[in-house]
N, C-alpha and C positions, 0 to 999 in steps of 0.2 A: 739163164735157167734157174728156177727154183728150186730148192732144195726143202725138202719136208723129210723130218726127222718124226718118227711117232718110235715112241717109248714107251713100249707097252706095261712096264714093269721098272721100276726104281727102289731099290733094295737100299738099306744106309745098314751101316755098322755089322759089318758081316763079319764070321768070326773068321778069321783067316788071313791071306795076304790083302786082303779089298775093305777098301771101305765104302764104295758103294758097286751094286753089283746092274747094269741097264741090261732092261730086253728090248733091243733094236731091230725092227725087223724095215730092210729094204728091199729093194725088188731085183739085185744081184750085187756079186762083190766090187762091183765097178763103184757102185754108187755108194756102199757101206765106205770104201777106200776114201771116199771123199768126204762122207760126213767125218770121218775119223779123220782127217787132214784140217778140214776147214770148220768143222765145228766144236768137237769132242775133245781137241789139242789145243785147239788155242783158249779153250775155259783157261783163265786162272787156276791158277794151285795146282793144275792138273800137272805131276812131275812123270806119270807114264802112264800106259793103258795095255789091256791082255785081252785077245780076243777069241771067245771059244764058238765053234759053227754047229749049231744040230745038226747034224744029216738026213734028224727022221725025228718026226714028232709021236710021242706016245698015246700024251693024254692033253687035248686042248681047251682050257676053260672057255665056254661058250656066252660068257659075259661079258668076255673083253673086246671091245670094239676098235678098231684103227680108220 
């Protein structure tokens, strides 16, 4: 199986607990579970990750392509 990761969004130096903050969008939690297993964890340096889910999009920039 292939795994396609698109990253709609990479934030660096966030002021808070994160130092970098991605917008990951997959196509259900099945598969995000596995980018976050098999991709997202075994980066280097990476010592943990936090994961928040929208429920409902507000407002979506129309520029961004995946």
């Amino acid at each position: 199986m292939v795994l396609w990761i698109l990253c709609g969004v990479c934030s660096a130096l966030i002021a808070g607990n994160f130092d970098y903050l991605l917008k990951v969008r997959v196509s259900d939690m099945s598969s995000y579970r596995q980018v976050l297993a098999e991709k997202l964890s075994t980066l280097p340096h990476i010592s943990n990750t936090s994961t928040y889910v929208a429920m409902q999009t507000v407002k979506e920039d129309s520029s961004e392509t995946f």
